[in-house]
py3Dmol code that shows the C-alpha trace and the ligand (Angstrom):
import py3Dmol

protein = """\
ATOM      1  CA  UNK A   1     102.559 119.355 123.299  1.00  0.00           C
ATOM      2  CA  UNK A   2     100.387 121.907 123.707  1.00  0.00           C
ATOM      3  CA  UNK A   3      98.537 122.285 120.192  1.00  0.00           C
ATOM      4  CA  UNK A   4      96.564 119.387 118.756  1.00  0.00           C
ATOM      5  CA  UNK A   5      96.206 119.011 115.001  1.00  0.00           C
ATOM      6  CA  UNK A   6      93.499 117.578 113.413  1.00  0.00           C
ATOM      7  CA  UNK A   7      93.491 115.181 110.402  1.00  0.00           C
ATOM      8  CA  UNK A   8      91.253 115.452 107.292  1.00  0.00           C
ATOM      9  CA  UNK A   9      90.341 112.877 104.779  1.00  0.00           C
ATOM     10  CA  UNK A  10      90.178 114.679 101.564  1.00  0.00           C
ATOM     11  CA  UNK A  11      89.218 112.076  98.787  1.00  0.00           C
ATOM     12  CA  UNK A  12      89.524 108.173  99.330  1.00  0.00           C
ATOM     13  CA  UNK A  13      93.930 108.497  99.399  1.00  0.00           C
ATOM     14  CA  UNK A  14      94.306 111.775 100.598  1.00  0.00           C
ATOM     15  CA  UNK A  15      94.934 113.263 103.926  1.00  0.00           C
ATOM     16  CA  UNK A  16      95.512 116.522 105.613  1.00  0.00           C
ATOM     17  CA  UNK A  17      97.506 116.981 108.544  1.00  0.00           C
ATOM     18  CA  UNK A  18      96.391 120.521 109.901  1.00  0.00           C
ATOM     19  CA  UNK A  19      98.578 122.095 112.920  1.00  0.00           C
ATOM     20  CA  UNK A  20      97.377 125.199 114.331  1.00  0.00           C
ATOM     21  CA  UNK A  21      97.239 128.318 112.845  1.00  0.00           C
ATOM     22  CA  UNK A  22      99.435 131.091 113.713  1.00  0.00           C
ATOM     23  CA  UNK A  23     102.686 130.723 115.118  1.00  0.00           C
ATOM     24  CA  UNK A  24     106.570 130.133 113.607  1.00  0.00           C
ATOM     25  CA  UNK A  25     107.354 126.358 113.002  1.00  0.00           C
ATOM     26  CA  UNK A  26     103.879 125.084 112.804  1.00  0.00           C
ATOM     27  CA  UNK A  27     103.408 123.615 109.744  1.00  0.00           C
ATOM     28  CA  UNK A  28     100.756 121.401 108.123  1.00  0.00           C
ATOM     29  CA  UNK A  29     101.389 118.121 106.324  1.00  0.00           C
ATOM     30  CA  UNK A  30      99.329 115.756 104.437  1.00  0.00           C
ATOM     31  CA  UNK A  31      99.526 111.797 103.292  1.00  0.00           C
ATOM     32  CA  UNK A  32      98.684 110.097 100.192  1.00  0.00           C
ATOM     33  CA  UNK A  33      98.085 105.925 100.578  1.00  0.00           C
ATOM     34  CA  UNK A  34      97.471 103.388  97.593  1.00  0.00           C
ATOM     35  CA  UNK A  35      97.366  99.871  97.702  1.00  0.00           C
ATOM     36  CA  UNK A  36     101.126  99.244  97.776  1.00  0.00           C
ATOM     37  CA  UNK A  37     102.941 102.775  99.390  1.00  0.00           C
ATOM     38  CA  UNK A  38     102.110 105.826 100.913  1.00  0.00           C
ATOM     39  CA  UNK A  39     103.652 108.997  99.973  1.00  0.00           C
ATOM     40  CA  UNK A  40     104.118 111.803 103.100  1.00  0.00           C
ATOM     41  CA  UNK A  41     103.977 115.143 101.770  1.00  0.00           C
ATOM     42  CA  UNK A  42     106.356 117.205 104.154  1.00  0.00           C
ATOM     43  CA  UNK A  43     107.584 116.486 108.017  1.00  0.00           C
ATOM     44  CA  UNK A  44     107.196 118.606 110.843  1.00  0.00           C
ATOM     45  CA  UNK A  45     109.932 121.223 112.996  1.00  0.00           C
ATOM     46  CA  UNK A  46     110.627 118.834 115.862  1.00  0.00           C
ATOM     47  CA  UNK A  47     110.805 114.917 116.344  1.00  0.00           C
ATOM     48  CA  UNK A  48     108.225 115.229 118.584  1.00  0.00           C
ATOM     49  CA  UNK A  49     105.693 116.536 116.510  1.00  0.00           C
ATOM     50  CA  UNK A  50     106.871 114.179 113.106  1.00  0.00           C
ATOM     51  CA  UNK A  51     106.588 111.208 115.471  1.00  0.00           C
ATOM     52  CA  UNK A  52     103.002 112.014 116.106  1.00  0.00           C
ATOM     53  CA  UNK A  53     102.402 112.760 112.586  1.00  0.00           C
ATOM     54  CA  UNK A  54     104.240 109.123 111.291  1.00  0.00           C
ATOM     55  CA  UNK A  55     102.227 107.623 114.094  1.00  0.00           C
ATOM     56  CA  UNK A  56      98.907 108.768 112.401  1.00  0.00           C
ATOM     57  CA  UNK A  57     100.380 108.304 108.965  1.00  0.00           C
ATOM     58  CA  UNK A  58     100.927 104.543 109.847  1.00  0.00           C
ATOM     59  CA  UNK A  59      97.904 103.908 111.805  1.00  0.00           C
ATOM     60  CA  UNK A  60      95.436 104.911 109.148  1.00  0.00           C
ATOM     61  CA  UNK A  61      97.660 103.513 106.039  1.00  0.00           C
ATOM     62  CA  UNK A  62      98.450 100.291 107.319  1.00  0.00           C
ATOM     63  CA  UNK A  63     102.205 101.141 106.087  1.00  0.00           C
ATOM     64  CA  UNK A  64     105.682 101.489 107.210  1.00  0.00           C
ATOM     65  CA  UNK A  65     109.028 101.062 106.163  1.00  0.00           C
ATOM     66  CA  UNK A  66     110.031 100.778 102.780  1.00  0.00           C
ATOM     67  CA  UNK A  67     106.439 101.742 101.913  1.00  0.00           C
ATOM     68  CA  UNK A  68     107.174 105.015 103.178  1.00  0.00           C
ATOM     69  CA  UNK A  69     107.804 107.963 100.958  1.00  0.00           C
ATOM     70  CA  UNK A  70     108.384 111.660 101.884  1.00  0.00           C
ATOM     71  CA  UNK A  71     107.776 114.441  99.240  1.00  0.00           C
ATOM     72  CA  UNK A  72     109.921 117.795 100.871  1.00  0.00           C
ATOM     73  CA  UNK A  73     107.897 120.568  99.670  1.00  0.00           C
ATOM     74  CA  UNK A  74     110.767 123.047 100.664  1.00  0.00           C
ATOM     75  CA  UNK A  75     113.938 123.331 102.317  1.00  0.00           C
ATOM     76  CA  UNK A  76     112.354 124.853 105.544  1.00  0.00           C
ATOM     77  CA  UNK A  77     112.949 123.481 108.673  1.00  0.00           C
ATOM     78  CA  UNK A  78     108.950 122.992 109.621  1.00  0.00           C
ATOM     79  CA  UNK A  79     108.670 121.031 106.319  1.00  0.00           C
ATOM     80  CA  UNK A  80     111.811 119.009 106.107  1.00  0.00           C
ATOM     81  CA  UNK A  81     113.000 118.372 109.848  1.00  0.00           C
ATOM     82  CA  UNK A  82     111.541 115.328 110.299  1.00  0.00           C
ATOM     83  CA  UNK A  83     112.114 113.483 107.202  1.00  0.00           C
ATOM     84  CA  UNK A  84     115.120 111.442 108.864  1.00  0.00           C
ATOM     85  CA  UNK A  85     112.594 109.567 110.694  1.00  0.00           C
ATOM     86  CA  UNK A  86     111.247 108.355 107.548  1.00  0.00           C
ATOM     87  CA  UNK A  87     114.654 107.214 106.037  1.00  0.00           C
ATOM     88  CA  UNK A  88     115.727 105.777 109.226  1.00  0.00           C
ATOM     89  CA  UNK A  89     112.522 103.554 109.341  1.00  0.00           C
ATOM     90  CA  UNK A  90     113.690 102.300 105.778  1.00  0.00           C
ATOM     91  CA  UNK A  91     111.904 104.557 103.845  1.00  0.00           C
ATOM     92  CA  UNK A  92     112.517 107.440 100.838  1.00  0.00           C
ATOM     93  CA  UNK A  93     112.331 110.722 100.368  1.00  0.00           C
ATOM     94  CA  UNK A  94     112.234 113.227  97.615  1.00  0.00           C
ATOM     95  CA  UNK A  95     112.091 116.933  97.022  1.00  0.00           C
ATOM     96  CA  UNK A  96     113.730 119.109  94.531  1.00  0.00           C
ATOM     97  CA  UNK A  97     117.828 120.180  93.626  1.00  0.00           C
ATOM     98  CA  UNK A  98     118.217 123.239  95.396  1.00  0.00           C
ATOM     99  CA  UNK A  99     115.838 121.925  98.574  1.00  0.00           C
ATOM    100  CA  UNK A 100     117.990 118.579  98.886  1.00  0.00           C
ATOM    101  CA  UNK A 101     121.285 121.031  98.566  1.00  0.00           C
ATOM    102  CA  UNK A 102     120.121 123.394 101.722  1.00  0.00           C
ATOM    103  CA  UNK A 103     118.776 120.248 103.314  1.00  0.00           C
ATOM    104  CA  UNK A 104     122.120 118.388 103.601  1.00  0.00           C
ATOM    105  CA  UNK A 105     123.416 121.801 104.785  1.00  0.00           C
ATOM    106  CA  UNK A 106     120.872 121.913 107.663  1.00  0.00           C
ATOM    107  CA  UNK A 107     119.183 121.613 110.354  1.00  0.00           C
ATOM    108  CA  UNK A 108     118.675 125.013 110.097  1.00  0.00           C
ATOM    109  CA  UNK A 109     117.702 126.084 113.068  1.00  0.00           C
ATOM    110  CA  UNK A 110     118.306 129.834 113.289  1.00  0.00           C
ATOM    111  CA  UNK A 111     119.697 129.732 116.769  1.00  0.00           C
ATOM    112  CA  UNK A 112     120.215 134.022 116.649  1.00  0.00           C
ATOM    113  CA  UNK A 113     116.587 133.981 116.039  1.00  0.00           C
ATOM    114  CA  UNK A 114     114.657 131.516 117.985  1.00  0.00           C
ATOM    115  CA  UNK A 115     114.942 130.622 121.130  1.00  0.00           C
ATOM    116  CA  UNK A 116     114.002 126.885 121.419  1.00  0.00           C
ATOM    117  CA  UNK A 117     115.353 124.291 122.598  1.00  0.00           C
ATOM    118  CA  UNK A 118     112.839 120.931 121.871  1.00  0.00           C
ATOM    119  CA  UNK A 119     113.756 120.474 118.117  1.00  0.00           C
ATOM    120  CA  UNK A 120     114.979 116.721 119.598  1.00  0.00           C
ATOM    121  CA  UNK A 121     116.901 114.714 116.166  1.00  0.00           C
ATOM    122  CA  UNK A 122     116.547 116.502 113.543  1.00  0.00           C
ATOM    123  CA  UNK A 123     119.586 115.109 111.690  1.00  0.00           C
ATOM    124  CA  UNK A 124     118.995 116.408 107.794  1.00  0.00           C
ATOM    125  CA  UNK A 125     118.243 113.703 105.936  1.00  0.00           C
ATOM    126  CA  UNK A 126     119.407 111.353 102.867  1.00  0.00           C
ATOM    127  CA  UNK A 127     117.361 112.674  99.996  1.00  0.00           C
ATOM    128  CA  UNK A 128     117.089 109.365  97.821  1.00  0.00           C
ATOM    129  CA  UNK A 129     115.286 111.068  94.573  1.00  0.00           C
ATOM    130  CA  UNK A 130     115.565 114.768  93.080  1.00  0.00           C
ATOM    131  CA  UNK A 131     113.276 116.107  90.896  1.00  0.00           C
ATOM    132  CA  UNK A 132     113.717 118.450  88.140  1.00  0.00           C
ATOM    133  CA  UNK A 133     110.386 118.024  86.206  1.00  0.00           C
ATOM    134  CA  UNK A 134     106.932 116.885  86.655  1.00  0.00           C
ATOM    135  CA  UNK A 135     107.114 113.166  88.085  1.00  0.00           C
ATOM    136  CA  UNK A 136     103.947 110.866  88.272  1.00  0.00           C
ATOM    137  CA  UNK A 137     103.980 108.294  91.294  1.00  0.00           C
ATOM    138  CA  UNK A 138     102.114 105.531  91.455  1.00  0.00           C
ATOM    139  CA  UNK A 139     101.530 104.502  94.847  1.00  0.00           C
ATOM    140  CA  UNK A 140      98.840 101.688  93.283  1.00  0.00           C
ATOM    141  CA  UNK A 141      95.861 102.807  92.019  1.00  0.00           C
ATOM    142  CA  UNK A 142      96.444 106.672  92.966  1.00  0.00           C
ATOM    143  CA  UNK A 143      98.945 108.563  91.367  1.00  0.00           C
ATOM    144  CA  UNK A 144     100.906 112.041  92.664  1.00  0.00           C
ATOM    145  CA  UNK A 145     102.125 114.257  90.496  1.00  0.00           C
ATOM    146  CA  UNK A 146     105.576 116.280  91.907  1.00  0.00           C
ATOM    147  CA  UNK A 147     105.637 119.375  90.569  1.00  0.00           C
ATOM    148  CA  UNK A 148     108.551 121.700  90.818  1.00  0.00           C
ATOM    149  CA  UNK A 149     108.545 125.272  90.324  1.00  0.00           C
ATOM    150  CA  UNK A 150     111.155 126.286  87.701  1.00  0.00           C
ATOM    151  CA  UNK A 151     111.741 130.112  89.600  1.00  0.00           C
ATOM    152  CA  UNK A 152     112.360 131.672  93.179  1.00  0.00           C
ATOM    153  CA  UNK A 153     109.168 131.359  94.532  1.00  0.00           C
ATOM    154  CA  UNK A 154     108.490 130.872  98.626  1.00  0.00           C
ATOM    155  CA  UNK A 155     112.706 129.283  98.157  1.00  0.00           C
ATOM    156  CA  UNK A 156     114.018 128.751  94.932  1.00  0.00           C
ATOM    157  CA  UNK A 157     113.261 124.851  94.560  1.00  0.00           C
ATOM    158  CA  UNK A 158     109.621 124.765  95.949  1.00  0.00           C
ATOM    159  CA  UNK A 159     107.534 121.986  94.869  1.00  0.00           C
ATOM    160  CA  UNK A 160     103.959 121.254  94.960  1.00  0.00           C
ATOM    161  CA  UNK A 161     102.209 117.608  94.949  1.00  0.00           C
ATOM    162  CA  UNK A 162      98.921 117.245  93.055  1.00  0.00           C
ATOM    163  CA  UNK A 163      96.649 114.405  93.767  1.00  0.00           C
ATOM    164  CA  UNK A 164      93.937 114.606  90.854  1.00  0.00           C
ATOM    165  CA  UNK A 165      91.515 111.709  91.693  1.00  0.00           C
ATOM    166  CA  UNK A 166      91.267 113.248  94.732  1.00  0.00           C
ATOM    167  CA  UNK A 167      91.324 117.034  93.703  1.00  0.00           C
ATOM    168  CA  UNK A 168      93.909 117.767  96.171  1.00  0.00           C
ATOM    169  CA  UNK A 169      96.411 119.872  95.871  1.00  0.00           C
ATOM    170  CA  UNK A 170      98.987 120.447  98.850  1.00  0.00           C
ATOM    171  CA  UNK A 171     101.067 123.529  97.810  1.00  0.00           C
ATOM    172  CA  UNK A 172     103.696 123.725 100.585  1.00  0.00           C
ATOM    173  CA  UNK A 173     104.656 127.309 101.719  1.00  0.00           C
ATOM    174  CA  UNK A 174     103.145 128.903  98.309  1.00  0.00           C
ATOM    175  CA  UNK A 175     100.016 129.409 100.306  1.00  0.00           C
ATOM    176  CA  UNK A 176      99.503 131.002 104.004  1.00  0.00           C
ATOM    177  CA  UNK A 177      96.131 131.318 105.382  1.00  0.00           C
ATOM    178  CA  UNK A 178      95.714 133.591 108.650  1.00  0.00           C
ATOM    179  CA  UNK A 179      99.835 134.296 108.952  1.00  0.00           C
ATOM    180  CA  UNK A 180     101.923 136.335 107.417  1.00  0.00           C
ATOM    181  CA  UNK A 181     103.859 134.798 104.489  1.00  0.00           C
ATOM    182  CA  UNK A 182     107.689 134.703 104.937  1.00  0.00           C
ATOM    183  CA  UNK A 183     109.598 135.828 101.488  1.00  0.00           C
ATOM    184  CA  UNK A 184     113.101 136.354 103.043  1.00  0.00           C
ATOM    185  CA  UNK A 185     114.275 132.941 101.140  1.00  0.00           C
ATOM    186  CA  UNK A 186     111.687 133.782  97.581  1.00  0.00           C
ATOM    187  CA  UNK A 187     110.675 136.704  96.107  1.00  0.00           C
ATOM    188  CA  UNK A 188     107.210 138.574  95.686  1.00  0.00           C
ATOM    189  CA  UNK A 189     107.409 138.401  91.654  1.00  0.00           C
ATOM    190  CA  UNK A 190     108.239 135.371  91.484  1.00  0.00           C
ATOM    191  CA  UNK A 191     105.658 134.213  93.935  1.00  0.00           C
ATOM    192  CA  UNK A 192     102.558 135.671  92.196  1.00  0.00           C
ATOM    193  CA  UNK A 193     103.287 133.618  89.428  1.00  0.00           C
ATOM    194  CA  UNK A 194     103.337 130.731  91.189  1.00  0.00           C
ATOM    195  CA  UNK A 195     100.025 131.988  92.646  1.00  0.00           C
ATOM    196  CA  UNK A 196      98.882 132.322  88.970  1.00  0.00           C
ATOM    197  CA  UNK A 197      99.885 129.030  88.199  1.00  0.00           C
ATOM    198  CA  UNK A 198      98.427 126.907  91.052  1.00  0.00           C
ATOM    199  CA  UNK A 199      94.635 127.543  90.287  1.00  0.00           C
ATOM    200  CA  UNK A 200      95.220 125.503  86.720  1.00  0.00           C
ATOM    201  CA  UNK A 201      95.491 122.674  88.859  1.00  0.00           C
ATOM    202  CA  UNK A 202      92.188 121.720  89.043  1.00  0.00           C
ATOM    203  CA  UNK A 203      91.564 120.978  93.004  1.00  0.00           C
ATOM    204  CA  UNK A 204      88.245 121.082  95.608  1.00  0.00           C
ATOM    205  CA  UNK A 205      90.540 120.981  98.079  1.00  0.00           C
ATOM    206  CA  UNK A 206      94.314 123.275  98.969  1.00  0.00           C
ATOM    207  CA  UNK A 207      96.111 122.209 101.676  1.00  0.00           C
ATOM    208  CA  UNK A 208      98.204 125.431 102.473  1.00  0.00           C
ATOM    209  CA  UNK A 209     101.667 125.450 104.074  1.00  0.00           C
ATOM    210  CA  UNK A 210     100.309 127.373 107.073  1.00  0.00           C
ATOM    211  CA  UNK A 211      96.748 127.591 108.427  1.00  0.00           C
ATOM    212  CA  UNK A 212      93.201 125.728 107.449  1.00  0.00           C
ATOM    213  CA  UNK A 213      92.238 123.232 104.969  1.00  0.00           C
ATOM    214  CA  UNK A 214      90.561 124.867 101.493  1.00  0.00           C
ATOM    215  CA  UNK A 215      87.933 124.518  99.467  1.00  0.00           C
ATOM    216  CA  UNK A 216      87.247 125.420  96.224  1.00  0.00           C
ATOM    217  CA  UNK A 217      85.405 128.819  96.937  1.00  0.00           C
ATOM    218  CA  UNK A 218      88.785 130.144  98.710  1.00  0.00           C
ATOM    219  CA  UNK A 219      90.178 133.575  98.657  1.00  0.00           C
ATOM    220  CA  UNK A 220      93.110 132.519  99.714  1.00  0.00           C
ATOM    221  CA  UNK A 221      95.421 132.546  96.617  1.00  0.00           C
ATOM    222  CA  UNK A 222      93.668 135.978  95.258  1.00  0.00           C
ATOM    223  CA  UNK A 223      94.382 137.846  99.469  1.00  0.00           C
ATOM    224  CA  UNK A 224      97.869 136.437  99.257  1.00  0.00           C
ATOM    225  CA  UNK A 225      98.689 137.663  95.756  1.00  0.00           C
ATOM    226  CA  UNK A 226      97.037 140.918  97.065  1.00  0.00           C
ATOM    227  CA  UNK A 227      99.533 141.275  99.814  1.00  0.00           C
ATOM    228  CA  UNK A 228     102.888 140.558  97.308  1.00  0.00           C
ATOM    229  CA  UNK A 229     101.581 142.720  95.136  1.00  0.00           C
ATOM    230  CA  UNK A 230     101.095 145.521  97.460  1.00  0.00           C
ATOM    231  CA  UNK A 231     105.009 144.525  98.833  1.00  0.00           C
ATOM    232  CA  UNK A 232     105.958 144.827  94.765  1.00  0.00           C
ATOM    233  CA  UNK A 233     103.981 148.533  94.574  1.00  0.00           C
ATOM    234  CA  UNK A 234     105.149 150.178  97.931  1.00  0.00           C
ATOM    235  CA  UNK A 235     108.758 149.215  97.101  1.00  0.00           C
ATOM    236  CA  UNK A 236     109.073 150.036  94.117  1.00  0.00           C
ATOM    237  CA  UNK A 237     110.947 153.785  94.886  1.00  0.00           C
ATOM    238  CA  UNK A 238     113.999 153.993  95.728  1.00  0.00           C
ATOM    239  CA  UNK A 239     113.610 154.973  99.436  1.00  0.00           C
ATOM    240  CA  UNK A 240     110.498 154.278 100.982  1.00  0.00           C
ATOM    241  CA  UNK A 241     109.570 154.703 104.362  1.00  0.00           C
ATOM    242  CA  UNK A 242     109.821 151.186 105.896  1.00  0.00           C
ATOM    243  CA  UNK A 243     108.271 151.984 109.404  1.00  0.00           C
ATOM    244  CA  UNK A 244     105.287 153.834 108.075  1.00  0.00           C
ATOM    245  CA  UNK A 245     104.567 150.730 105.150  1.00  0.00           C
ATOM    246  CA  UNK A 246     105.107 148.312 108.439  1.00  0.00           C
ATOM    247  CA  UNK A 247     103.231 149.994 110.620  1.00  0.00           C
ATOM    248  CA  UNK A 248     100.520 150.455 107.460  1.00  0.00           C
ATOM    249  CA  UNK A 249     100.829 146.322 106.751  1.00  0.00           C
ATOM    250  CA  UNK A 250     100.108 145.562 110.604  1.00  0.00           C
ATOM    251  CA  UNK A 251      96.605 147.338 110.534  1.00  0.00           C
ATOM    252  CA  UNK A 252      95.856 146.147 106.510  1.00  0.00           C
ATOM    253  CA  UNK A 253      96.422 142.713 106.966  1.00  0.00           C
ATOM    254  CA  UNK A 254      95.619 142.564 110.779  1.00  0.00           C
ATOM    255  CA  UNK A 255      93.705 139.315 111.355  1.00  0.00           C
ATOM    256  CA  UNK A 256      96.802 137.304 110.178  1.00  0.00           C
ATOM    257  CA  UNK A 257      99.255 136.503 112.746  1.00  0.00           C
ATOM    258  CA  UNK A 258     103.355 136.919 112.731  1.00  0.00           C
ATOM    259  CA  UNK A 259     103.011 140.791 111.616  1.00  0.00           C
ATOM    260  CA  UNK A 260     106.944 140.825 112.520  1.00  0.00           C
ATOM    261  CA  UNK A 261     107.767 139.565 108.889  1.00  0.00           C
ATOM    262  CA  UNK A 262     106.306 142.994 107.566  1.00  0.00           C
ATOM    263  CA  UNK A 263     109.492 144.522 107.801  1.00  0.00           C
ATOM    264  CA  UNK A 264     111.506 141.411 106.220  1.00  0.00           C
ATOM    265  CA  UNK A 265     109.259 141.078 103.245  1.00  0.00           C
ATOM    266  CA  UNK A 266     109.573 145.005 102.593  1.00  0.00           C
ATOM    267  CA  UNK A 267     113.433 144.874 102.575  1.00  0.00           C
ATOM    268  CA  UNK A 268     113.586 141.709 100.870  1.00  0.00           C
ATOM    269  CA  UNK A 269     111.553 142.978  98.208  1.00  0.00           C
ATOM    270  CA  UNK A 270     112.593 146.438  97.942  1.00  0.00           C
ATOM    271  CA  UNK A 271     116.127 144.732  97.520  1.00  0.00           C
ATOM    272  CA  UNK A 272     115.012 142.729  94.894  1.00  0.00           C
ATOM    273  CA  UNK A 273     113.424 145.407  92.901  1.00  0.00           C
ATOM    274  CA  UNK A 274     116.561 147.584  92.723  1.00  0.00           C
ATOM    275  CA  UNK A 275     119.159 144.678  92.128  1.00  0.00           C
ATOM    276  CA  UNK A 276     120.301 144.798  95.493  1.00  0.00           C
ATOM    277  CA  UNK A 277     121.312 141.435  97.683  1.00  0.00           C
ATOM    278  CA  UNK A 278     118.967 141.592 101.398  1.00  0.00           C
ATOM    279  CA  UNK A 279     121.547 141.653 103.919  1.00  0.00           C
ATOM    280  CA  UNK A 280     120.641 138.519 106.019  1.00  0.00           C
ATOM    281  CA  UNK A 281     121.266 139.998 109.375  1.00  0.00           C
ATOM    282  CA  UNK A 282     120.132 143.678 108.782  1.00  0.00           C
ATOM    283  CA  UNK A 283     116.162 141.383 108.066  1.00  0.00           C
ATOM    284  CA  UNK A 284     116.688 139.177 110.842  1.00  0.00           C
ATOM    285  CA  UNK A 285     117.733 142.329 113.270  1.00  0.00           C
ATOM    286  CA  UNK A 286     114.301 143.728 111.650  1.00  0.00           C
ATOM    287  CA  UNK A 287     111.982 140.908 112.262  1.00  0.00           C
ATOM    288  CA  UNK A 288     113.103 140.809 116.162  1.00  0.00           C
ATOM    289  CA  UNK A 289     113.590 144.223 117.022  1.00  0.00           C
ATOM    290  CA  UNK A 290     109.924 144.400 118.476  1.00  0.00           C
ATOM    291  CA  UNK A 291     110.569 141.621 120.562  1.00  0.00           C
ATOM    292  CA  UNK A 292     113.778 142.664 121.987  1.00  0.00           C
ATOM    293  CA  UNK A 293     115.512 139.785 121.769  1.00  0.00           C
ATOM    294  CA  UNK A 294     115.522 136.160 119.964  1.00  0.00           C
ATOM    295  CA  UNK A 295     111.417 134.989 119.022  1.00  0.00           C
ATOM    296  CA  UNK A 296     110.621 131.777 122.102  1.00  0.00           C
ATOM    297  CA  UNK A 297     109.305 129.457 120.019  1.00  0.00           C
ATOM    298  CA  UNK A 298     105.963 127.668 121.795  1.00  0.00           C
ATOM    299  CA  UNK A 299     105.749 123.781 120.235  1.00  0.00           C
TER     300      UNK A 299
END
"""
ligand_1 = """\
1
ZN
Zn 108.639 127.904 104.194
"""
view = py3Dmol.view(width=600, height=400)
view.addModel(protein, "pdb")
view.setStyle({"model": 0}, {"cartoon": {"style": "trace"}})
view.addModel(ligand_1, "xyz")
view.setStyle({"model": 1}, {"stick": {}})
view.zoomTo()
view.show()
C-alpha cells in the first residue's frame, strides 16, 4: 500500500481513522470502544486496506469477535466494502434501510468506471440491524447515537454516528474536506440541509467522509454548503452552459482534488431542479471524458 493513514484519539472512546486526502476510494473511518464492545464506524474499499484498519481497531480496543460492531454510514463502496470482515469474524453490523438494500445488491464496483483490480473479498455483507430512527448504543459506559437522515442527502439512507462524551461526530460522506463532493447518488437541496442540521450536534471534533480530522473552528460545513449552493444557483435555468460552469468550478474550488465530478454534480443537479431523472451513463461518460478512458484507481 502506498498511502499510510494515521489514527487519532479524539476523546477517551473515540478514534479516527484518517486515509489520505484526495483520491476516489479513500475513505476515512473511525472506532468507538467501551468496556464491553466496540462499535466501527464504516469499512474501507478493499480487504486490504479494512484488514489494516480491523488490525488497529483490535489492537488498541482489546476486542474482537462478537464485540465487534460496524455502523455503515452509506451504501458506498469505500464505506461499506469491508464490513464482511467484521461479520465473518462473528461480529454485527448496522446501517440504515435503503443502505442495507444497495448493500446486498453490491459490491459495487463500477467496473465501466474504474479500472482496478485489488478490491480482494469484498463479498456485501449480512446487515444484522436497520435503523429507521435515532438509536442509542451502549457499548459500556459510552454511548453512540445512530442517526439517520430522513431525505436524499450524499444517498438517500445516510447516517451519521454521534459520540457526545467525546464531542465527536463522524458524519460519513455529508462532509468532504480538500475533494470534490460526489452528489450523483444525493442531491444538493437535500444536502444543505443536512449541512444545516449537523452543526446542532454539539461536537469539538468532525470526522469527515473524505479528508482531515476537524475541529470546532472549521469551515468546512459553511465551504461545502457554499459549493451546493452555487450547483443549486447556476442550474437553476433551463439550459446552462455546462462546460463554461465546469470549467468556472475547476478554477473556484481549485485546491480540492477530483475536479472531474464538476460536470456530474451540474447534471445531477440541474436534473433535479427541473424534474428530470440524471441519465446514469450520460454522468459517468461526463466524469471520464477528460481522462479518456476508465479512472486507474491508485490504493
Ligand atoms: Zn459516498
Amino acid at each position: 500500500m502506498s498511502h499510510s493513514p494515521l489514527v487519532h484519539a479524539l476523546g477517551s472512546a473515540t478514534h479516527a481513522y484518517e486515509q489520505p486526502t484526495g483520491g476516489w476510494f479513500l475513505n476515512n473511518a473511525g472506532w468507538v470502544t467501551g468496556s464491553e464492545s466496540t462499535l466501527v464506524v464504516d469499512t474501507l474499499a478493499t480487504e486490504a486496506r479494512t484488514a489494516a484498519l480491523l488490525a488497529a481497531v483490535r489492537a488498541e480496543s482489546g476486542h474482537d469477535g462478537a464485540q465487534l460492531m460496524a455502523a455503515i454510514t452509506h451504501w458506498h463502496g469505500d464505506h461499506a466494502h469491508g464490513a464482511n470482515q467484521i461479520h465473518d469474524a462473528g461480529g454485527t453490523t448496522v446501517t440504515t434501510g435503503h443502505s442495507a438494500a444497495m448493500i446486498a445488491a453490491g459490491p459495487h464496483l463500477f467496473e465501466q468506471v474504474f479500472a482496478f483490480d485489488g478490491w480482494g473479498d469484498v463479498t456485501p455483507p449480512k446487515i444484522d440491524f436497520v435503523v429507521s430512527e435515532p438509536t442509542t448504543y451502549d457499548l459500556g459506559g459510552v454511548t453512540v447515537d445512530l442517526l439517520p437522515v430522513p431525505w436524499v442527502a450524499h444517498t438517500e439512507g445516510d447516517l451519521v454516528v454521534h459520540v457526545p462524551s467525546d464531542g465527536v461526530l463522524f458524519t460519513g460522506d455529508l462532509v468532504f474536506v480538500g475533494v470534490v463532493p460526489l452528489v450523483m447518488a444525493g442531491t444538493a437541496a437535500g444536502w444543505i440541509q443536512a449541512l444545516d442540521w449537523l452543526p446542532t450536534l454539539e461536537h469539538r471534533h468532525l470526522v469527515p467522509g473524505h479528508g482531515p480530522m476537524q475541529g470546532a473552528d472549521s469551515t468546512a460545513i459553511a465551504d461545502l454548503r457554499e459549493y451546493l449552493s452555487w450547483l443549486l444557483d447556476v442550474t437553476a435555468v433551463d439550459s446552462p452552459d455546462f462546460a463554461a460552469l465546469d470549467a468556472q468550478a475547476r478554477e473556484r474550488w481549485a485546491a480540492w482534488s477530483e475536479h472531474e465530478r464538476h460536470a456530474v454534480n451540474l447534471i445531477k443537479t440541474h436534473a433535479d431542479q427541473h424534474g428530470r431523472v440524471a441519465d446514469v451513463p450520460t454522468m459517468a461518460m461526463a466524469m471520464l471524458k477528460p481522462f479518456g478512458g476508465p479512472i486507474k484507481l491508485d490504493i
